[in-house]
MMTF fields as JSON, N, C-alpha, C and O atoms, coordinates in Angstrom:
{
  "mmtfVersion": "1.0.0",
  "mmtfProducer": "UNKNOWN",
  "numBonds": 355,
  "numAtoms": 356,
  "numGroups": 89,
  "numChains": 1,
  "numModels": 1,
  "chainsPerModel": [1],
  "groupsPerChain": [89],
  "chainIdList": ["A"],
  "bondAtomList": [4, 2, 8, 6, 12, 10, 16, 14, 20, 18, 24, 22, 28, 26, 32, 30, 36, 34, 40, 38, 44, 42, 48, 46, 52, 50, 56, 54, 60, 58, 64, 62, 68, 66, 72, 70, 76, 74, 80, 78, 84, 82, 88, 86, 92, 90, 96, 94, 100, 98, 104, 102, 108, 106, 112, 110, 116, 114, 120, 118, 124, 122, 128, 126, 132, 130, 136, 134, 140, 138, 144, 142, 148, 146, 152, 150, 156, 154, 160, 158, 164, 162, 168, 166, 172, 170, 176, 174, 180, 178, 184, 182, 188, 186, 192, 190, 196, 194, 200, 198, 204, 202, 208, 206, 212, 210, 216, 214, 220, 218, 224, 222, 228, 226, 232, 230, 236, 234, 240, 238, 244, 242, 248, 246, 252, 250, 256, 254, 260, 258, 264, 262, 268, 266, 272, 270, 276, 274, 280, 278, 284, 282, 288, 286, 292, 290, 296, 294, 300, 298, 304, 302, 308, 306, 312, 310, 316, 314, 320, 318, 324, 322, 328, 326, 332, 330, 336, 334, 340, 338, 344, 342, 348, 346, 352, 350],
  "bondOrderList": [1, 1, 1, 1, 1, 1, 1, 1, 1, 1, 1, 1, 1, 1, 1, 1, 1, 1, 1, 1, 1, 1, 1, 1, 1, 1, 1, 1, 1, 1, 1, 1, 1, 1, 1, 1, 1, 1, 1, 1, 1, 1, 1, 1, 1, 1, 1, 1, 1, 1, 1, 1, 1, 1, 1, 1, 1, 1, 1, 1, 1, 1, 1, 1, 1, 1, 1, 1, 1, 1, 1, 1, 1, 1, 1, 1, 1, 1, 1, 1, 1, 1, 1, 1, 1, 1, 1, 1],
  "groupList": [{"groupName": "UNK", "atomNameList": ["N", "CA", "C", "O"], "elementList": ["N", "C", "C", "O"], "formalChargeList": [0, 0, 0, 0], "bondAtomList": [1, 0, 2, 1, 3, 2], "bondOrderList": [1, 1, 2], "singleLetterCode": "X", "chemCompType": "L-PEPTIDE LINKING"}],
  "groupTypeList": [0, 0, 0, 0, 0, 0, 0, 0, 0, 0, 0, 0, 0, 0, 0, 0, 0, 0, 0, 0, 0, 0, 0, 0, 0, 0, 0, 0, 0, 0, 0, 0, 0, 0, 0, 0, 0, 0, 0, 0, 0, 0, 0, 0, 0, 0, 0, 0, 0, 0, 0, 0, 0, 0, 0, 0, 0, 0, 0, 0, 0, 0, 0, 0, 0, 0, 0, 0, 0, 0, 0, 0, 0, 0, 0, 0, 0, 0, 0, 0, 0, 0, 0, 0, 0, 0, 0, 0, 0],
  "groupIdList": [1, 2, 3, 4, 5, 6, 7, 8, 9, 10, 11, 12, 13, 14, 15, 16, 17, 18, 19, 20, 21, 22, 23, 24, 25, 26, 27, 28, 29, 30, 31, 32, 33, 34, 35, 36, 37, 38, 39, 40, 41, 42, 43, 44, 45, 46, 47, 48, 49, 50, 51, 52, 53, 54, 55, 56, 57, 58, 59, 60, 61, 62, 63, 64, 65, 66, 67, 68, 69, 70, 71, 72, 73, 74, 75, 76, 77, 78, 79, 80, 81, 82, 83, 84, 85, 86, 87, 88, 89],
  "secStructList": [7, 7, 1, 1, 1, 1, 7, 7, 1, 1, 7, 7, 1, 7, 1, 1, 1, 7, 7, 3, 3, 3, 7, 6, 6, 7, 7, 7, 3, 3, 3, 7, 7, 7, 2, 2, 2, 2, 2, 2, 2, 2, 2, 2, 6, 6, 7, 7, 7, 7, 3, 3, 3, 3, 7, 7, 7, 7, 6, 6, 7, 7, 7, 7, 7, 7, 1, 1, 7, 7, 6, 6, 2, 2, 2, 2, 1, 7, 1, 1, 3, 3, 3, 3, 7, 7, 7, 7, 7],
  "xCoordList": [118.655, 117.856, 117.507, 118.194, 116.343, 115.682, 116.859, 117.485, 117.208, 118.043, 117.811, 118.559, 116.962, 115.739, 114.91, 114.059, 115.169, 114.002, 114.597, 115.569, 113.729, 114.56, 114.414, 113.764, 115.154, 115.17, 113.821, 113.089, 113.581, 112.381, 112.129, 113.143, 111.533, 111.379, 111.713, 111.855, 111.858, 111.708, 113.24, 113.967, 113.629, 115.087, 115.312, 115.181, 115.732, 115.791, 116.572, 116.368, 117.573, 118.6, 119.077, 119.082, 119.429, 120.223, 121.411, 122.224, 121.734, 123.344, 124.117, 124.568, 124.291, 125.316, 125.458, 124.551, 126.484, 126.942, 126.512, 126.239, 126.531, 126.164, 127.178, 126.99, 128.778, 129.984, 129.894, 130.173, 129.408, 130.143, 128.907, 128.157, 128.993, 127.655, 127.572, 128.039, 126.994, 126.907, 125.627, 124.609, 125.643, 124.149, 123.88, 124.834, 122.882, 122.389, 122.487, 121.904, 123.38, 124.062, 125.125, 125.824, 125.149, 126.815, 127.425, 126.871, 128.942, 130.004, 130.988, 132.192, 130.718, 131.008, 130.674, 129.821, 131.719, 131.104, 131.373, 132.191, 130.294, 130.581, 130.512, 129.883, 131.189, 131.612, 130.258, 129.583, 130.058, 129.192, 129.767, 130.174, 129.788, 130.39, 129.286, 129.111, 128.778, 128.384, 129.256, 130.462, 128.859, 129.447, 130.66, 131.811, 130.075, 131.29, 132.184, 133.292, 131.561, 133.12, 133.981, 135.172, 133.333, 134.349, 135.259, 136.267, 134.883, 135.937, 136.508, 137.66, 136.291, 137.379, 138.383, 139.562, 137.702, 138.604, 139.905, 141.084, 138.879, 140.309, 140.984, 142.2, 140.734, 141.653, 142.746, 143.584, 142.449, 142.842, 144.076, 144.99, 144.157, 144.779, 145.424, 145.676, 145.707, 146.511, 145.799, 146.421, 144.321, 144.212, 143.431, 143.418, 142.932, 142.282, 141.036, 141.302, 139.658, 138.627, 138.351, 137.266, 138.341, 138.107, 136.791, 136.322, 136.205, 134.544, 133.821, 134.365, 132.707, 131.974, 130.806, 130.26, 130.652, 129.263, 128.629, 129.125, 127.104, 126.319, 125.627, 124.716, 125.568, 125.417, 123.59, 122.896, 123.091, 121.888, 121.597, 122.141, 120.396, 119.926, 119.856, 118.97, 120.582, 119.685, 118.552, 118.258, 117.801, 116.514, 117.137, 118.126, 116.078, 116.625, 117.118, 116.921, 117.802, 118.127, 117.765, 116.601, 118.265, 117.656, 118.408, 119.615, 117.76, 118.266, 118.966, 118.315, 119.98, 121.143, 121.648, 122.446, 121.246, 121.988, 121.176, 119.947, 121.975, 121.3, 122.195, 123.355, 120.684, 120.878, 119.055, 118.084, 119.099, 118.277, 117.498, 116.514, 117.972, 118.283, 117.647, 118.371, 115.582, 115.184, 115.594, 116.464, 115.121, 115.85, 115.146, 115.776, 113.255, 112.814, 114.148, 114.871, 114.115, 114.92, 115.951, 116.207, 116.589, 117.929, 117.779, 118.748, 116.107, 116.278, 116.449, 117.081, 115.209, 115.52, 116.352, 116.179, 117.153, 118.159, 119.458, 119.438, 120.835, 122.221, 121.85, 121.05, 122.313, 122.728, 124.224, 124.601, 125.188, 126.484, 127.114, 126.931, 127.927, 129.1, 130.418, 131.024, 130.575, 132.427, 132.64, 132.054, 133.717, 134.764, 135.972, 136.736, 136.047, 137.801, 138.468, 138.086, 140.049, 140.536, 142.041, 142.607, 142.532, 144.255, 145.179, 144.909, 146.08, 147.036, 148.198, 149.066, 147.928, 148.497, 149.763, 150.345, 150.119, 151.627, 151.972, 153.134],
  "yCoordList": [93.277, 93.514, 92.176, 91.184, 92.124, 91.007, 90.988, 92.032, 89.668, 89.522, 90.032, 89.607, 90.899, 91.689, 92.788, 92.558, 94.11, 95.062, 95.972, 95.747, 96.921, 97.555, 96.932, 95.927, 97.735, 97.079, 97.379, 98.317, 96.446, 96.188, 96.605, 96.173, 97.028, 97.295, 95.901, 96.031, 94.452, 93.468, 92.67, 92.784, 92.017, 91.356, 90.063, 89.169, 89.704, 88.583, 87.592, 86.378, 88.262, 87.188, 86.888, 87.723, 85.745, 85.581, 86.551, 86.558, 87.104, 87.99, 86.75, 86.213, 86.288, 85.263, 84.549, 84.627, 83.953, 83.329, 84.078, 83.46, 85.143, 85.574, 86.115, 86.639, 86.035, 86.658, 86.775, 87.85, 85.418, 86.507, 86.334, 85.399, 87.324, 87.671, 88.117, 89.225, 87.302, 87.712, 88.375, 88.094, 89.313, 89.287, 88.989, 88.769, 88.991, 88.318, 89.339, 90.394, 88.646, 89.749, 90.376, 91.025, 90.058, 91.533, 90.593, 89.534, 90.738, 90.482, 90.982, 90.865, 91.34, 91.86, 90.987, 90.119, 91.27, 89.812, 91.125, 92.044, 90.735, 91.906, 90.844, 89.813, 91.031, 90.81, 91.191, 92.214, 90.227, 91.444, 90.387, 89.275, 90.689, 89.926, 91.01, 92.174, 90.709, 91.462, 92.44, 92.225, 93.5, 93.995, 93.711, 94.148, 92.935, 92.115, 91.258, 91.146, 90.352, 89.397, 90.54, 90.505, 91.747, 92.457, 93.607, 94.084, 93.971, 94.341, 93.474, 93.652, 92.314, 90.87, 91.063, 91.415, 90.781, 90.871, 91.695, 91.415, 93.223, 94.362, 93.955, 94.109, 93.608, 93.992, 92.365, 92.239, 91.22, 90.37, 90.684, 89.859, 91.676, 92.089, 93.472, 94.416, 93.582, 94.354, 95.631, 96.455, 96.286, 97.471, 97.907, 97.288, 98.98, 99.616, 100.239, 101.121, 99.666, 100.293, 101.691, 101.449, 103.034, 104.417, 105.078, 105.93, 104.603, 104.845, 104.037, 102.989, 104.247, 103.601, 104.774, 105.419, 104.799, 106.141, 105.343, 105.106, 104.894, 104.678, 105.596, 106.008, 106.17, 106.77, 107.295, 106.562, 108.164, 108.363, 109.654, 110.741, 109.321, 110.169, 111.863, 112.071, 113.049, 114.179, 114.433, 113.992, 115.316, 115.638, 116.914, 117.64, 116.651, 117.749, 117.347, 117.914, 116.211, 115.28, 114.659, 114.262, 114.543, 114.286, 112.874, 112.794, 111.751, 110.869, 110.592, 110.434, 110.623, 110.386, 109.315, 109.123, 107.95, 107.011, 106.102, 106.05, 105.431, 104.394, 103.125, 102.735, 102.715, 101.34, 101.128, 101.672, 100.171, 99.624, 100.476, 99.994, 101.267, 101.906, 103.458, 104.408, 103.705, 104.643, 105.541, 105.124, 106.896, 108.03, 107.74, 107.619, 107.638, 107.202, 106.05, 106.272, 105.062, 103.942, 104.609, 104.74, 105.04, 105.759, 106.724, 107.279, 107.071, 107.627, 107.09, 107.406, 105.911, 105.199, 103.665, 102.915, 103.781, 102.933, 103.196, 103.873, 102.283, 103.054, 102.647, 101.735, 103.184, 102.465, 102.313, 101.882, 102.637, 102.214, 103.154, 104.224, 102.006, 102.528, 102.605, 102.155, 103.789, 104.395, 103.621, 103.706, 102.804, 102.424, 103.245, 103.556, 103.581, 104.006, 103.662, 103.856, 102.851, 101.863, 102.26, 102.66, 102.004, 102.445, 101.257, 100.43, 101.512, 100.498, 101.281, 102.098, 100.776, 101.957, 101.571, 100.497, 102.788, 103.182, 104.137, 104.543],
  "zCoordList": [-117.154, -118.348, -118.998, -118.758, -119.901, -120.154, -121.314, -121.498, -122.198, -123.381, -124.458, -125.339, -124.839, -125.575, -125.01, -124.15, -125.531, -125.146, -123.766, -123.044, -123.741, -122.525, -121.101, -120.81, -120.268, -118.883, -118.247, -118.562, -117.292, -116.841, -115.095, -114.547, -114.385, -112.891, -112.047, -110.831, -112.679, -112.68, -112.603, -113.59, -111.649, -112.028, -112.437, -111.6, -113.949, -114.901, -114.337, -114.361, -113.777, -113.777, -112.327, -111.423, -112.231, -110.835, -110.317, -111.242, -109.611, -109.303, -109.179, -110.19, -108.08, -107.793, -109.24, -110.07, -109.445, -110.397, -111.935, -112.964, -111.812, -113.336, -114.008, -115.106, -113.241, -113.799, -115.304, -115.836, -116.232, -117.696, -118.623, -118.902, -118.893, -119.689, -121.355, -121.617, -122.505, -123.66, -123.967, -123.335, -124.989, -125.215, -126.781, -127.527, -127.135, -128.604, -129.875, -130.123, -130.511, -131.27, -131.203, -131.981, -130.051, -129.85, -130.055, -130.353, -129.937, -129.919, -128.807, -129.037, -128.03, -126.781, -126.008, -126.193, -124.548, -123.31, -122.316, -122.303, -121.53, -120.04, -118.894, -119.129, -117.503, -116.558, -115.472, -115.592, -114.503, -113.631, -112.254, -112.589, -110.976, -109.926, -108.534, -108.893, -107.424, -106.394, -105.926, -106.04, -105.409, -104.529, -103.619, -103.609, -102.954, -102.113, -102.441, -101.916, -103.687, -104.625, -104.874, -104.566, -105.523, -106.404, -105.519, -106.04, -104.307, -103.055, -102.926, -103.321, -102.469, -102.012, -103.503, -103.466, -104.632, -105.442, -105.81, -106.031, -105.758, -105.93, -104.518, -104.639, -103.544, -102.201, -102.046, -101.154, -103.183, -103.557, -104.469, -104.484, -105.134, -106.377, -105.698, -106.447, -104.16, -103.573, -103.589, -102.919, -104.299, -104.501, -102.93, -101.866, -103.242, -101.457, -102.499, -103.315, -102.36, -102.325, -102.312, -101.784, -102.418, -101.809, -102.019, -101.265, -103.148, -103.47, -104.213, -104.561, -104.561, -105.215, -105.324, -104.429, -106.599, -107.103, -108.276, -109.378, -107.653, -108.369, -109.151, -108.433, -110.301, -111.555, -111.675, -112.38, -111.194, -111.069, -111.993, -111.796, -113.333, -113.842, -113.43, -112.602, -113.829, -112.685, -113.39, -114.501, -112.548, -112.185, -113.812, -113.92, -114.678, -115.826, -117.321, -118.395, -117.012, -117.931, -119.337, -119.386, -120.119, -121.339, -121.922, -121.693, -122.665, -122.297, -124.217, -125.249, -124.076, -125.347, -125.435, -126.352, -124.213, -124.636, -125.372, -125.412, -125.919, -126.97, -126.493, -126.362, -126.308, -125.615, -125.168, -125.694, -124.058, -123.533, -121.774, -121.212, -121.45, -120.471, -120.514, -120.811, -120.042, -120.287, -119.336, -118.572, -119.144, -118.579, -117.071, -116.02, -117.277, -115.988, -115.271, -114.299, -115.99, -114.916, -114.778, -113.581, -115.356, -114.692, -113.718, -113.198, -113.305, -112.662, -110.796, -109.787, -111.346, -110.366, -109.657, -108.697, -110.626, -110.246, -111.303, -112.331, -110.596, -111.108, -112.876, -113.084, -113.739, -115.197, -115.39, -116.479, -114.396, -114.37, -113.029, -112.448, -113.001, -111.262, -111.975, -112.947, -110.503, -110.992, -109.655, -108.576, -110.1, -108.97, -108.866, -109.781, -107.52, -107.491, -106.501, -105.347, -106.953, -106.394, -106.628, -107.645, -105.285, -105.596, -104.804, -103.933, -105.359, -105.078, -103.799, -104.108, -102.336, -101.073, -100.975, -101.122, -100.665, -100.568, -101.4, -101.427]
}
């Protein structure tokens, strides 16, 4: 998303190296790492990968979140992932 305004069909920012992220105004810091750093990572930190569900608008939907993030784009791309990760044995 651009640092301002909603998200765009368009990608602002670099992935690689974009781990920590502020935005203007908040007071909040979010994390973002690829795909593959962030498996190496949990499987670094002893855990086992078991899914990953990228978060897709349904077809029906009405859009309640408030934020930056319209219902179209959610439809076509994730607006947030569930990781699930366990520690084996």
């Amino acid at each position: 998303m651009p640092a301002q305004g909603p998200a765009g069909d368009r990608m602002v920012r670099d992935l690689f190296g974009l781990h920590r992220l502020t935005w203007p105004g908040g007071d909040g810091v979010e994390f973002y790492l690829p795909h593959g750093e962030r498996i190496r990572l949990l499987r670094d930190c002893g855990l086992e990968v078991e899914d990953l569900i990228e978060v897709q608008a349904p077809e029906g939907a009405e859009n309640d979140y408030i934020g930056e993030v319209t219902l179209a784009w959610a439809r076509r791309w994730p607006s947030e992932e569930v990781w699930f990760a366990r520690r084996p044995g």
